[in-house]
N, C-alpha and C positions, 0 to 999 in steps of 0.2 A: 503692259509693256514695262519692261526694267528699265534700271538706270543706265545698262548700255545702250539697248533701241532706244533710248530720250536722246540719249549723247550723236547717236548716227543720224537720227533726226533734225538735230540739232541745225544743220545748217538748212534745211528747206521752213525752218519756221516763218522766216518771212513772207515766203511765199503762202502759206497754209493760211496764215494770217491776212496776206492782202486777197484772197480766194473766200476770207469770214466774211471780208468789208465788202466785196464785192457781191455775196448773198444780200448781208444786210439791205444793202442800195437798191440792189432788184426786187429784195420783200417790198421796201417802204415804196415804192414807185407801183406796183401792183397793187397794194393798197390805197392809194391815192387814184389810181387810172382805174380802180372799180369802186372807190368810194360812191355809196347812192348819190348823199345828197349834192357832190362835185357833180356828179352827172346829171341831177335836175338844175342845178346852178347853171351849167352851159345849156343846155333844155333850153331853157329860160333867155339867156343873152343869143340863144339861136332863133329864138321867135320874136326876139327887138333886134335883132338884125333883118329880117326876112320884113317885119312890118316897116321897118327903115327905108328901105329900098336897097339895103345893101347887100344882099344876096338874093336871086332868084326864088321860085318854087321847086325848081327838080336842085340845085344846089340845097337847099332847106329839104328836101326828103332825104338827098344821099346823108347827110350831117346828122339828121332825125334816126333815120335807119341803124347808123354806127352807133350813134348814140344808148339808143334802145336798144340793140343786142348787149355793148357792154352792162346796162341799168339788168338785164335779165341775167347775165352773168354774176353778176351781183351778188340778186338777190333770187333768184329762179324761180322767177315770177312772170309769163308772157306780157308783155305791154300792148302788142301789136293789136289793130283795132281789125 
């Protein structure tokens, strides 16, 4: 693009820019909510809550469930027993 298509551009730059931040945000959040070992970390404080008495067994499978689809998302590896 030349210097005049820069120039007619020119005023949607902010937007184009806050449209960059707003991938970035959703990359880094995607990567955290399928991070493995975040998701063996709540694994983990999902089975000390369950042995706690703080949540049920069918609440601790629905929790297990999501949980283990996204760990398979991951890493594309089946967990399911």
């Amino acid at each position: 693009m030349g210097l005049l298509g820069e120039l007619l551009m020119l005023p949607l730059a902010p937007a184009r820019g806050s449209l960059w931040v707003l991938r970035q945000v959703v990359d880094e959040a995607e990567r955290q909510y399928y991070d493995p070992s975040a998701i063996r970390r709540e694994l983990a404080r999902l089975e000390e809550r369950l042995e706690s008495g703080e949540i049920d067994e069918d609440e601790f499978e629905r929790a297990e469930d999501d949980l283990l689809d996204r760990l398979q998302h991951s890493t594309g590896q089946d967990f399911r027993q």
